[in-house]
N, C-alpha and C positions, 0 to 999 in steps of 0.2 A: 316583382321583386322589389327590394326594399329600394333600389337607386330608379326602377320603371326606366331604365333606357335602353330595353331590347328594341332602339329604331326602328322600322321597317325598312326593307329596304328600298331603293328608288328606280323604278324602269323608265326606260326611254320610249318617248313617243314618237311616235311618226305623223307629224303635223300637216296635213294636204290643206290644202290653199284654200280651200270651201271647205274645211271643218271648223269648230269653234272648240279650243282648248281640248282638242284631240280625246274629248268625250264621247258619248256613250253613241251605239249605231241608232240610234232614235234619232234621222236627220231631220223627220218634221219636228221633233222637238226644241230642234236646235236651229230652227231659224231657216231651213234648207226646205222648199218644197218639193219632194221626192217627184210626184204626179209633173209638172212643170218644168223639171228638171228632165224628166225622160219624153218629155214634148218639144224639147228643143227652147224651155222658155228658160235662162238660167238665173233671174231674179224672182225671188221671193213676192207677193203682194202686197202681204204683211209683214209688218216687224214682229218678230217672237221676242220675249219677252228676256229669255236665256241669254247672254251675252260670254264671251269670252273676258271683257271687261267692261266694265260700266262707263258712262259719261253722258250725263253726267253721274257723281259717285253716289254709291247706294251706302244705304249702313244696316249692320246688322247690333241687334243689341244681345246684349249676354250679360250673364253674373257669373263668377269666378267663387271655388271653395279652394283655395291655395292650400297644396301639400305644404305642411310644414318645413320639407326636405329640402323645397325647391329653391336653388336658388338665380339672385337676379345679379349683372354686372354692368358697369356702364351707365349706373345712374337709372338703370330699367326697374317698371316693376310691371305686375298684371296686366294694369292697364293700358301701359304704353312702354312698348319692346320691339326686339327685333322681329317678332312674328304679326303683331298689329302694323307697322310697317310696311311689311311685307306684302302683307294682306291689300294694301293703298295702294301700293305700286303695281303690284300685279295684275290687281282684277278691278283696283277703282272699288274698295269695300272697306268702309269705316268698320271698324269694330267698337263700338260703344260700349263699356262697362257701366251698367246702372251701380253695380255695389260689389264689394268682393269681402272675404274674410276669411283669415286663416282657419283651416277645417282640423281641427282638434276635439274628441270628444261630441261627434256629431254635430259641429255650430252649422256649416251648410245646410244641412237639411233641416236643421230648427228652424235659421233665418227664411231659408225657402219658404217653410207651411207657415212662419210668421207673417211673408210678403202676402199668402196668397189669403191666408184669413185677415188680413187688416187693410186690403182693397189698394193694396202697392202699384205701382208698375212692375208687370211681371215681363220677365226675359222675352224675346222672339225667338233666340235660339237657345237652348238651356242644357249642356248636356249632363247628366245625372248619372253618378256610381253605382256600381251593387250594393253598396254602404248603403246609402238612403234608397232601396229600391221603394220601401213602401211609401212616402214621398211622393215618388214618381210616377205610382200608380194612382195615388190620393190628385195628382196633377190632371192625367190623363181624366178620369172619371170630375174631373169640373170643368171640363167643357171650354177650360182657357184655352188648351191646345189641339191643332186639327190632325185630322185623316190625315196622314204625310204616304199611305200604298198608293195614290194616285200622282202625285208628287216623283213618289221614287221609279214609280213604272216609266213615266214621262221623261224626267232630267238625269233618274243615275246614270253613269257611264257605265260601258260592259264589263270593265274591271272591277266595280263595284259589285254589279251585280252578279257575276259569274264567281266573286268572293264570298255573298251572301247565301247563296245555292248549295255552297259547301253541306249547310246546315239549316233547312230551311224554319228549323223546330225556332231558331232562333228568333220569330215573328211571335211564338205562342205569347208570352209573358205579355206585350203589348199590345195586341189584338182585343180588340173589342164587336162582338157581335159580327165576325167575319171582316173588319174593318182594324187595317193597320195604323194603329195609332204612336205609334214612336216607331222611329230608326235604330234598330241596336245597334250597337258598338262593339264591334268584331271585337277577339281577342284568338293569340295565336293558340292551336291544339296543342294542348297536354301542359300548358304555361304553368299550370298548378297540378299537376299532378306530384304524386312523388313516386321515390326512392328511399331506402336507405343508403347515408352514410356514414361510415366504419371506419375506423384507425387503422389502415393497410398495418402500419409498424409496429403497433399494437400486437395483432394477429400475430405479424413474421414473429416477434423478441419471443411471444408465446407458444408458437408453433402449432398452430392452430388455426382450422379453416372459417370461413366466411359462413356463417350461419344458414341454412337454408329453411329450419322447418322454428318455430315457436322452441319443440324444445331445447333445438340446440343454441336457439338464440341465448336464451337462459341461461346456459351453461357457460355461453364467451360473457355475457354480462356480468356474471359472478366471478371470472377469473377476472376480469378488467379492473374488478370493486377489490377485489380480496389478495388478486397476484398478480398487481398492478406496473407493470416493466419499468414505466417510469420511475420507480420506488414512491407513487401517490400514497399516503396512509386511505383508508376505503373510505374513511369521514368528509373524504375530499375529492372523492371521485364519485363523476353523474356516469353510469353507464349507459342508459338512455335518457337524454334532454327530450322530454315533451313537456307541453302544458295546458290548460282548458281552461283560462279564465273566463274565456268568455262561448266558446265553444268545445264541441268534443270532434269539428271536423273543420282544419282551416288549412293552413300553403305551409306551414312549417313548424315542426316541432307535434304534427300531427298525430293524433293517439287511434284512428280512428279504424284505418290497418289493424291495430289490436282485436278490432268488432269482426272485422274481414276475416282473420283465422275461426272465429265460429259462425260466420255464412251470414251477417247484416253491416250496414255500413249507416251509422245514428246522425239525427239530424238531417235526414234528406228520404227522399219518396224511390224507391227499391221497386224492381217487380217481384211480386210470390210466385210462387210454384205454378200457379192458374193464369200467369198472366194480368193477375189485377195489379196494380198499385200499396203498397203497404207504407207506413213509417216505418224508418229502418229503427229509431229508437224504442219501438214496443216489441219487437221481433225476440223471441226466445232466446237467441246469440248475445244479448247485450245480455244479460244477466250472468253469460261465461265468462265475458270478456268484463267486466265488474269484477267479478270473482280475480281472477288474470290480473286487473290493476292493483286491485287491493294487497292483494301476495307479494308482487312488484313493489311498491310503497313499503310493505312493510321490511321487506327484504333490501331497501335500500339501491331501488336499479333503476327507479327512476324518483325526482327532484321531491323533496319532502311540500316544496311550493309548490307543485305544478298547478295546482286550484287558481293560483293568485300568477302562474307565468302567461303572458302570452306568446306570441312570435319571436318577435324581438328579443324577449328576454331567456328563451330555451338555445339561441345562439351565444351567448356569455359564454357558456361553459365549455361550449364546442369552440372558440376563440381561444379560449385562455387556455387551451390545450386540458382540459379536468372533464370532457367527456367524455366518449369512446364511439356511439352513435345519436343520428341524428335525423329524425326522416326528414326530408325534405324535394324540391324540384331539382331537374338534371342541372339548374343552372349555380347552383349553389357551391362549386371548386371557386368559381368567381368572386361571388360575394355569398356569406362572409367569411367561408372556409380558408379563402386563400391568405386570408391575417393568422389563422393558427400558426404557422409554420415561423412567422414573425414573432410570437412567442416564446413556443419551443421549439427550436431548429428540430430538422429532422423528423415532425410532423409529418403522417401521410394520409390524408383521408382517398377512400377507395367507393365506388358508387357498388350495389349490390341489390341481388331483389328484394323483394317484400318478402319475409318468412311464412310460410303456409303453416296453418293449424293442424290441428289432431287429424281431421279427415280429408286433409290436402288442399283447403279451400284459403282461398285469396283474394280479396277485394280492396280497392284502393278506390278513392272518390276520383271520378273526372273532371276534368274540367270542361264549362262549358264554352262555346263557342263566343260569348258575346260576356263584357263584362261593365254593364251597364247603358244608356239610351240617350238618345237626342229627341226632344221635341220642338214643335215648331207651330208657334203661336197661329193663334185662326186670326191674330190683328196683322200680321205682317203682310207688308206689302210686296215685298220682292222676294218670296219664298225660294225661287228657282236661285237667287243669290246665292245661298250657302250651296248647292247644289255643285254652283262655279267653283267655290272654294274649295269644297270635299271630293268634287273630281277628280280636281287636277293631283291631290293628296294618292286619291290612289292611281289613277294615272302615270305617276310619276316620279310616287316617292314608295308603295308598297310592297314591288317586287322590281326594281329597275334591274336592264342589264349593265353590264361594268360599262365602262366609261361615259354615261351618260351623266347628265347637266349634273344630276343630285346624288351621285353615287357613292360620294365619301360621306353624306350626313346630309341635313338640313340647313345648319348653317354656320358659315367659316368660324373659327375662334369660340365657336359654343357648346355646340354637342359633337365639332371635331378639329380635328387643324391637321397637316401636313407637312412633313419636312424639307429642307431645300430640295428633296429628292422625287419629291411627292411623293414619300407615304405616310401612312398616317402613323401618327403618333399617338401613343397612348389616352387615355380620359387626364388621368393625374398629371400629365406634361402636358397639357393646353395651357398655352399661356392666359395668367389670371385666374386658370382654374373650367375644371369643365360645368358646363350648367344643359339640364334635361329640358330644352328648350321646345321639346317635341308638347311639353306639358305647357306651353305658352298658347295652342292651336284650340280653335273652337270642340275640336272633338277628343275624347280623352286619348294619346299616346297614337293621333295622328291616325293613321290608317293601316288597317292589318289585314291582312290575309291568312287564314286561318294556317293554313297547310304549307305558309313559304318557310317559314324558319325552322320545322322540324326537318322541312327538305334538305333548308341550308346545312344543317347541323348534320345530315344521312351522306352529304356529301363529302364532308372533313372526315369524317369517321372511315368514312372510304380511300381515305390518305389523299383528296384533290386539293391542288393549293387554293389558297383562299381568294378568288375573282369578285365576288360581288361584295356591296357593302357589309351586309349581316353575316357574309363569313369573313369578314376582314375584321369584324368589329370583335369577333367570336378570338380570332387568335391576337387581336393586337393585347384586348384589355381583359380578359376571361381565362378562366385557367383550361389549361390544356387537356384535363378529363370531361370538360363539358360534352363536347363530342359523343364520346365513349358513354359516359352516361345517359345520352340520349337514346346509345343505342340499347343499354339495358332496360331503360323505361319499357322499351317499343318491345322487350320479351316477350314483356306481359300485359301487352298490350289488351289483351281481352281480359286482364282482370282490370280493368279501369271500367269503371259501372255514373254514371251521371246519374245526378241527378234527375230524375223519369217526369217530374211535376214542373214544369215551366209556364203555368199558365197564372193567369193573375190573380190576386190573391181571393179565396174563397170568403161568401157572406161568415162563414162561422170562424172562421182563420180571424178577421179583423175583427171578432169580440172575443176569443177564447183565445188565439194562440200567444198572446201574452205572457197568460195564466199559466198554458199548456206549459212552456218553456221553460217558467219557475218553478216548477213542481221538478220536471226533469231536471233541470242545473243542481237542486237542491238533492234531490234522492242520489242522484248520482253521486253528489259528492261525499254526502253522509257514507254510503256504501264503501267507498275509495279508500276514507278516511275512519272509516271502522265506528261509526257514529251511530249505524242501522247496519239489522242483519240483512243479508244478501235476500234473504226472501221481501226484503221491503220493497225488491223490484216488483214481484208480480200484485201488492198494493198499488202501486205510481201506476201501472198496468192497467189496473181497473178503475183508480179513479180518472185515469187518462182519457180512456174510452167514453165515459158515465160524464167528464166534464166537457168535452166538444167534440174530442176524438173521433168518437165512431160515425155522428154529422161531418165531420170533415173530409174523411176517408171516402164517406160518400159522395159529395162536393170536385173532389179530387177523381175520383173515378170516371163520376161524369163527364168531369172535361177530357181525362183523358180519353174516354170511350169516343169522345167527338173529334179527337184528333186523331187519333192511332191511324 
């Protein structure tokens, strides 16, 4: 989400006197000799290398792409905050910033392949976005960073690793030749998924139900544009906010649903009827659902930009009260739905499903497990170091139970504070102002577990009061449909389809899909925008195929024939 501070939350460990940072059950890893231990010998012979704290201090180095969003207080910045800090005091681990630079328009991953072709010092610890995934693969394949499956089998903690198990596919992407070469970066299930939402009040003044199939969607879209309760003139009213600047499948404002009522989801690797592998963009269903936008456009129901909107900007309209719907994640009553209502009083947005097509068919993109990677240079010398750090992260901070050390946040006055009563207080009432200090951590948004926050979220919905962090965080600063909309997500839950190709980018992908891309962005939008007739899909079709396509498909299949 656009503020990234769904925390995780923080569990309590139970620290035995001969553990070391109440990490992973690998005691020989950890410095403990199992064999001599059950001999009655209870010193170790050798020192392991893992420590709970360093001394003397170790340093890890890193580079920084700062969110534009983020902000710093107390004189702080990247470099040096309350989380490098932190990091000294606790485990004895300098955090060295080689370089850092605000990430706008791709500069991170510029400067990255600028460091690494013009012979820089590159990071020891580097964690990488889905943004710049090909970067990160272009990193792995030069040999500056190591094998980290041997690493992670050794030093993760069982938390870690019984979080990464969730999803084991989440290795494919960074794997090489059976060898795991980056650590992915959890992200929570369904975090990008969507929903639709709808002007509850809208509906009521109209008297009129919640859409369920395409075509009735149609029909509220056009009462919303044409007999508008608000007394909107139609010139001024978006019945559906999407946009596709830069894509036709992303977290908000997504069109992509649209593909799902005629049986494909574009922009991502789908299974066919056989079981193979397909592009979901060459699938027979995009040329309905082209047809569908085009209609839509012309008929004024959805944004005459949408070419030119991306995320961000399909939210304007749904704020300023002049939308009517809006797809997006269950978390969205929160941000930035819950400013509508600050608008126009009396605003009600309502979560609802995805509308099925002609033949009842419904697909929404998933989200994947992992949204983005860590690697770890082959120069570094205390590797098991960050190991320290990211332990004790989930350990301790990822699913904690209530009253333990870390349970109200990560850190006082930043990402929370408390009243003389101790409870927490809102984000917008921290004194100074809140800051997402979770984005201050070596690893992106700190440590996740895949399956704790839809728990969290299955719990409220259940009418439990709110105990742990992530459901305290969910009712203090969040709207109170989050819940509820989580549990509509979870309906339809088997129309949530992932992305099926997670393996690393194919020889024919890094010379063709460039090209592949622009042909697609281009046809589609000519089609959209009445520029080409609808049959110029099944051209883009063939020349897709004939320019890499059908090498890639093949590429594609391969690998996944080797994983399945």
């Amino acid at each position: 989400m656009k503020r990234k501070k769904w925390l995780p939350l923080l569990c309590a460990s139970v620290l035995l006197a001969s553990s070391l940072a109440g990490c992973s059950g690998n005691n020989e890893a950890k410095g403990n000799n199992a064999a001599g231990d059950k001999a009655g010998n209870s010193a170790s012979t050798t020192e392991n290398a893992y420590k709970d704290k360093y001394d003397p201090e170790v340093t890890i180095t890193t580079v920084w792409g700062v969110d534009p969003e983020l902000k710093f207080k107390n004189g702080e910045s990247i470099e040096n905050n309350v989380a490098t800090k932190w990091a000294k005091e606790k485990f004895g681990i300098n955090i060295k910033s080689l370089w850092s630079i605000t990430d706008t328009n791709g500069a991170f991953g510029t400067k990255l392949r600028l460091s690494m072709s013009s012979g820089q010092e590159m990071p020891e610890v580097v964690t990488i976005g889905t943004a710049d995934s090909t970067i990160a693969q272009d990193l792995i394949d030069s040999g500056m960073y190591a094998e980290v499956g041997t690493l992670f089998d050794k030093y993760a903690s069982d938390s870690w690793k019984q979080a990464m198990a969730q999803d084991p596919n989440v290795w494919n992407q960074y794997s090489r030749d059976g060898k795991k070469m980056g650590i992915p970066v959890l992200d929570y299930a369904y975090n990008h998924d969507y929903i639709l939402w709808i002007r509850q009040d809208w509906l009521d003044k109209l008297n009129i139900q919640a859409p369920k199939t395409i075509d009735e969607l149609e029909k509220v879209m056009d009462a919303f544009k044409n007999q508008n309760p608000d007394g909107l003139k139609p010139d001024k009213v978006i019945p559906l906010s999407i946009g596709f600047k830069t894509t036709m499948s992303t977290w908000m404002g997504d069109p992509s649903w649209i593909f799902g009522a005629y049986g494909t989801l574009p922009q991502q690797w789908n299974l066919d009827k056989d079981g193979k592998l397909e592009y979901g963009s060459v699938n027979p269903g995009m040329k309905q659902g082209l047809g569908k936008l085009k209609e839509w456009l012309d008929k004024g129901y959805i944004p005459q930009e949408a070419a030119l909107w991306d995320e961000n900007k399909t939210a304007e309209p749904a704020v300023a009260g002049t939308a009517g719907i809006i797809p997006g994640p269950y978390w969205m009553s929160g941000w930035p739905l819950i400013d509508t209502a600050k608008n126009v009083p009396g605003a009600v947005w309502a979560p609802i499903e995805v509308p099925a097509g002609p033949d009842g068919s419904v697909m929404r993109h998933g989200t994947q497990f992992t949204n983005g990677v860590t690697l770890i240079s082959t120069k570094m010398k205390n590797p098991e170091a960050f190991f320290t750090y990211q332990n004790y992260l989930f350990d301790n901070f990822a699913n904690p139970q209530p009253g333990s050390e870390l349970d109200n946040g990560l850190f006082a006055g930043y990402d929370y504070e408390l009243d003389a009563s101790g409870k927490m207080v809102a984000n917008d009432k921290i004194a100074g102002g809140y800051v997402n200090s979770v984005r201050y951590l070596l690893v992106r948004d700190g440590a996740r577990i895949p399956d704790a926050q839809m728990q969290s979220l299955l719990n409220l919905a259940g009418g439990t009061e709110p105990k742990t962090r992530l459901e305290k965080d969910v009712a203090v600063n969040y709207g109170k449909d989050t819940p509820v909309a989580a549990k509509v997500l979870l309906i339809q839950e088997d129309k949530s389809f992932k992305n099926m190709f997670t393996g690393p980018t194919t020889e024919t992908m890094k010379s063709k899909m460039d090209y592949l891309n622009k042909i697609e962005s281009q046809t589609f939008n000519e089609i959209i925008y009445g520029k080409s007739s609808i049959d110029s899909f099944d051209t883009f079709v063939a020349t897709w195929k004939s320019g890499g396509g059908d090498q890639i498909l093949k590429e594609v299949n391969e690998w996944y024939d080797s994983v399945k």
